[in-house]
C-alpha beads as a LAMMPS data file, in Angstrom:
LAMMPS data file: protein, C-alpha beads

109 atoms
108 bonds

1 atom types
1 bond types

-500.0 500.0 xlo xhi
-500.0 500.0 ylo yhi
-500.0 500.0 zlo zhi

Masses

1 110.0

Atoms # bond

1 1 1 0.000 0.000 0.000
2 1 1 1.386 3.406 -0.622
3 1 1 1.125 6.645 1.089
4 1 1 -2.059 7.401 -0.101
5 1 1 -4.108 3.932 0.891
6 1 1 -3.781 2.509 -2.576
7 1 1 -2.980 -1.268 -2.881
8 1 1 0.181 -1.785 -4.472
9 1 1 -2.377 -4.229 -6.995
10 1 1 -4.633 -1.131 -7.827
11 1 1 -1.612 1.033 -8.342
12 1 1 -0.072 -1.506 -10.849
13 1 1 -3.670 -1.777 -12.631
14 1 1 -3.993 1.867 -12.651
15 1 1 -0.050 2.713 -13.881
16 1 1 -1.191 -0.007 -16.792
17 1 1 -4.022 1.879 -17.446
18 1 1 -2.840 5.247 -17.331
19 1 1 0.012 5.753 -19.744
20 1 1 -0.819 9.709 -20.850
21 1 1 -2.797 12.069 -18.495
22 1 1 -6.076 11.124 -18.024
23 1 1 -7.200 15.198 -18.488
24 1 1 -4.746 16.491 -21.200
25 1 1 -3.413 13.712 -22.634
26 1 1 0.326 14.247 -21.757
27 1 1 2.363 11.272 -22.008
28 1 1 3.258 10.283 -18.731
29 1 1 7.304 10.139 -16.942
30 1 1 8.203 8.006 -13.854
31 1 1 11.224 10.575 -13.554
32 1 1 11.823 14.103 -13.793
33 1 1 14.702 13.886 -16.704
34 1 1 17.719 15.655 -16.208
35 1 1 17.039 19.692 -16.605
36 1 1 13.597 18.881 -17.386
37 1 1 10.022 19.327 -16.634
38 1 1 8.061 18.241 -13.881
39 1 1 4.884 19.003 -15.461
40 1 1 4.810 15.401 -17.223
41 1 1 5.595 13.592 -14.321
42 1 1 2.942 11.403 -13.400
43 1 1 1.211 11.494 -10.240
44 1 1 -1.585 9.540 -8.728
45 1 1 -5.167 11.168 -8.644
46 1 1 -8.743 11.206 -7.214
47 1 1 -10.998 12.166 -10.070
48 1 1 -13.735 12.624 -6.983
49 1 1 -11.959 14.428 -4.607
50 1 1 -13.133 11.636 -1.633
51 1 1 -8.991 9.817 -0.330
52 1 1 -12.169 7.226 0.985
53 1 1 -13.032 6.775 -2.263
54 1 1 -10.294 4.034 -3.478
55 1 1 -11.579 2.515 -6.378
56 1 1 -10.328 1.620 -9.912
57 1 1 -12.833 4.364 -11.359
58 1 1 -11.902 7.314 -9.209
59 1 1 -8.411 6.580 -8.833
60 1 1 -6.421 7.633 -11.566
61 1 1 -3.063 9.250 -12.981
62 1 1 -2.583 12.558 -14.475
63 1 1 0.291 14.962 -15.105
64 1 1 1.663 17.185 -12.706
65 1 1 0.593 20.274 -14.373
66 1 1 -2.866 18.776 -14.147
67 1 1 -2.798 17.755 -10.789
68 1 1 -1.535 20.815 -9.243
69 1 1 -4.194 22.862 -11.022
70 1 1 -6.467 20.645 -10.226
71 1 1 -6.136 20.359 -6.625
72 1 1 -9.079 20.315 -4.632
73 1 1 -11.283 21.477 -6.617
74 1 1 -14.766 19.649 -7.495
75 1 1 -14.083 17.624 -11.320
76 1 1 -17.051 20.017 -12.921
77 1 1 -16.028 23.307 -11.181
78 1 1 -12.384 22.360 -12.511
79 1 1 -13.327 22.180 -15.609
80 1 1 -14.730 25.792 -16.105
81 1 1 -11.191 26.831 -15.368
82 1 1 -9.075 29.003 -17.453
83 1 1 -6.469 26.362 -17.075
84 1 1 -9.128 23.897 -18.808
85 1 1 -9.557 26.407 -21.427
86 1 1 -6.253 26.630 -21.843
87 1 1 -5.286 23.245 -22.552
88 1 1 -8.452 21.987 -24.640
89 1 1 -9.498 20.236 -21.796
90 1 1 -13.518 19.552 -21.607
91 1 1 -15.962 16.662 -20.867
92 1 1 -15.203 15.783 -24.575
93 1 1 -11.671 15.515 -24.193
94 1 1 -10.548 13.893 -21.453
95 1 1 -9.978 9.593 -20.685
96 1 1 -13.091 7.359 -20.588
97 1 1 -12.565 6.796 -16.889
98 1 1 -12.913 10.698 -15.801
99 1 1 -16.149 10.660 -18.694
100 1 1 -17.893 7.582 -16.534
101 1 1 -16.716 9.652 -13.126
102 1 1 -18.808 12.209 -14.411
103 1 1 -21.862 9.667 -15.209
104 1 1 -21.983 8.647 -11.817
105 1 1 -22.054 12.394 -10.674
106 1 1 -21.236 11.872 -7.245
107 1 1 -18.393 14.975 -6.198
108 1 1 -17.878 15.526 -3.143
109 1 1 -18.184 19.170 -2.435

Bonds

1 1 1 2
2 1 2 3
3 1 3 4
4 1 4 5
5 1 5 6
6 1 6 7
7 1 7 8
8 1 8 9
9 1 9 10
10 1 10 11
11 1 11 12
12 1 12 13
13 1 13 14
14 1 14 15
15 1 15 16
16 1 16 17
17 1 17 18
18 1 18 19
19 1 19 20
20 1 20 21
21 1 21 22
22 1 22 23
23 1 23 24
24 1 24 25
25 1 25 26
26 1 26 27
27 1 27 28
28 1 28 29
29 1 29 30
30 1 30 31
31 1 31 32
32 1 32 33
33 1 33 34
34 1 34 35
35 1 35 36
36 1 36 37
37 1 37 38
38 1 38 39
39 1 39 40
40 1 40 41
41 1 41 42
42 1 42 43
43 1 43 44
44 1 44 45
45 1 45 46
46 1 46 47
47 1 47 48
48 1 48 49
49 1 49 50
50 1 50 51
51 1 51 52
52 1 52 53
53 1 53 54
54 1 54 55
55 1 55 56
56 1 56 57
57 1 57 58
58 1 58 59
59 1 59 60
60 1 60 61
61 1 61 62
62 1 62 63
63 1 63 64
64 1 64 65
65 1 65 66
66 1 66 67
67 1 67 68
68 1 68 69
69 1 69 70
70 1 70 71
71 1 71 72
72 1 72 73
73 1 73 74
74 1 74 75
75 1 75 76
76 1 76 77
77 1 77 78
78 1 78 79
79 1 79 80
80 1 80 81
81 1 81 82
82 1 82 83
83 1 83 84
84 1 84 85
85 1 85 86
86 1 86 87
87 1 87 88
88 1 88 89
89 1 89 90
90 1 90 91
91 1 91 92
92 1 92 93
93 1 93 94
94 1 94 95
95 1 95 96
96 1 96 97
97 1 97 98
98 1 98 99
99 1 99 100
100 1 100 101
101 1 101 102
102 1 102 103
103 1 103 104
104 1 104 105
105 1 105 106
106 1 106 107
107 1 107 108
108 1 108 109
């Protein structure tokens, strides 16, 4: 289990998954290279911003750039963000598991 509660098999299954950013698309880095950018470096993510909510459909990985605008913020409040705008990023756009996230409409607030 990692630092966050998720089972080293769900983090595997998920790291599978997950090879670009589940939001922009970004392909994913284990590793900051040398002199580069963290903004591709993967990171673990709640799509529903619930830690108790440890599933294979709200956990998820995205870049860093992603996650730190991201942050706490409720998935369809996010969304509306000039960030969002900024990047193409929309209901339309983003990986099938954030789409069915969105079907099941349950954000915490």
């Amino acid at each position: 289990m990692n630092r966050w509660g998720i089972p080293d098999c769900l983090e595997r299954e998920i790291k599978e998954r997950d090879k670009t950013c589940i939001y922009c698309g970004r392909e994913l880095v284990e590793k900051v290279p040398p002199h580069g950018s963290r903004k591709s470096l993967a990171t673990s993510e709640h799509i529903i911003n619930d830690a108790r909510i440890v599933t294979r459909e709200n956990i998820a990985r995205c870049c860093s750039a992603c996650n730190s605008s991201k942050g706490t913020k409720r998935l369809t409040d996010w969304m509306k963000s000039r960030y969002c705008k900024e990047h193409g990023i929309n209901k339309d756009s983003v990986a099938d598991v954030v789409k069915e996230a969105r079907k099941m409409g349950c954000e915490a607030p």
